[in-house]
N, C-alpha and C positions, 0 to 999 in steps of 0.2 A: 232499268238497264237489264238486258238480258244477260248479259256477258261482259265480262272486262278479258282486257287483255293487255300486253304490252306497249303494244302502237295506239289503243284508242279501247274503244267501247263500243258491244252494240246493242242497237235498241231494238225491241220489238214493239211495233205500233198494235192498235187493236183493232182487229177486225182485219188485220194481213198478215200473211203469213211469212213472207218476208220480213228480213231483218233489214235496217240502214246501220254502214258504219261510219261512229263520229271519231274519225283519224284524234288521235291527240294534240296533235296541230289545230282542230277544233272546235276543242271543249272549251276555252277561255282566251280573253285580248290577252292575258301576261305568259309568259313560259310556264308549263307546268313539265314539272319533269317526273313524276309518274302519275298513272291515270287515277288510281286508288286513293289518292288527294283528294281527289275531287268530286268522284262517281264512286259507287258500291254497286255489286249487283243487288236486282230490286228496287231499286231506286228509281224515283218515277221522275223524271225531267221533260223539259220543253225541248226542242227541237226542232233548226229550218231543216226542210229539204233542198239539197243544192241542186242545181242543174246538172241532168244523167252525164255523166262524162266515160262510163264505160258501157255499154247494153248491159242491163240485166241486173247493173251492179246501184244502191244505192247508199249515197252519201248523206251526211247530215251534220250540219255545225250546232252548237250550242253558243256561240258568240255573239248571233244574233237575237 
């Protein structure tokens, strides 16, 4: 994890320099009700890519 924050987390992949962010609505199937439960920064996780829904911007869940 590159960054936490209130709504979610983001990651940085390697070898891009862009970041994705994983909304908090997509770190887990159950409610999590803050992100810091779950993720730390530093913390090295899997992550899908989801389909672009905004240009430029990318998303990513951990539920799958």
């Amino acid at each position: 994890m590159a960054r936490v924050q209130p709504f979610g987390a983001f990651v940085q992949f390697d070898g891009v320099r862009q970041q994705a962010l994983v909304h908090i609505s997509q770190l887990a199937s159950r409610r999590v009700e803050t992100v810091d439960e779950l993720v730390s920064e530093g913390d090295t996780v899997w992550v899908q890519v989801l389909p672009e829904d905004k240009p430029g911007k990318i998303s990513a869940s951990m539920k799958a």
